[in-house]
N, C-alpha and C positions, 0 to 999 in steps of 0.2 A: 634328173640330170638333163640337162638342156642338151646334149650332143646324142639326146636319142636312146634309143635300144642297142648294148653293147653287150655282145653274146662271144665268152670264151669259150670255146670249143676243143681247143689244141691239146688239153692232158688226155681230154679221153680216147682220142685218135689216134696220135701222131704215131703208135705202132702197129696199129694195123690198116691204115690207111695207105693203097699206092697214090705216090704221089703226082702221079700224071694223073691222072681220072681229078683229085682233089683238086689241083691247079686248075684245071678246065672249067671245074665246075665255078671259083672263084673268078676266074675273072669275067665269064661268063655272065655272073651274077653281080659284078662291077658293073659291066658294061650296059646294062640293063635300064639303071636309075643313078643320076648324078649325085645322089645323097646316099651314095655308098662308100665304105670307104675298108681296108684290110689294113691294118700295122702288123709288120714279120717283126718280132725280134730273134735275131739269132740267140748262137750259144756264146757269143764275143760278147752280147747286148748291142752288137749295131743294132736301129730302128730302119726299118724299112717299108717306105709307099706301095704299097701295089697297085695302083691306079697307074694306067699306062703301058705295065708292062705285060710282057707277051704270057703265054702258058709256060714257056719254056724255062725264062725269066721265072716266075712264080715258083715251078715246081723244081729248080736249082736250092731256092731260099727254104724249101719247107724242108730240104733233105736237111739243113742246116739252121732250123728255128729250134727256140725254145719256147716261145710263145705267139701266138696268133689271135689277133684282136680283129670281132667284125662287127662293122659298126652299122648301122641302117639313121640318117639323123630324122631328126620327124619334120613334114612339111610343113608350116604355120599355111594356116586358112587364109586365102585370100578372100575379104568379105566387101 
């Protein structure tokens, strides 16, 4: 798949994970490398960015997700 390595994580956590600690660690790990990237879907299915948004932001949506997608895209070579 061209958009990278795409790792679901959220069925096996999302009940025993606190969500401030989790949020931190995401955006943190956003912040890090511009070829990151997190999709929130709620339980509504709104789709939601996390690029941008704060920890606070982040760990509102994860009390309220149903799925969480993290994406890392792969860098092509420059030769």
């Amino acid at each position: 798949m061209a958009a990278g390595a795409i790792i679901e994580i959220w069925s096996a956590i999302k009940d025993i994970t606190p969500w401030g600690a989790l949020a931190l660690v995401l955006v943190t790990w956003l912040k890090t490398k511009s070829s990151r990237k997190i999709i929130i879907t709620s339980k509504n299915n709104d789709i939601f960015h996390a690029e941008g948004m704060s920890v606070a932001e982040v760990e509102r949506l994860l009390d309220v997700a149903k799925d969480v997608a993290v994406i890392e895209m792969q860098q092509k070579n420059k030769t």
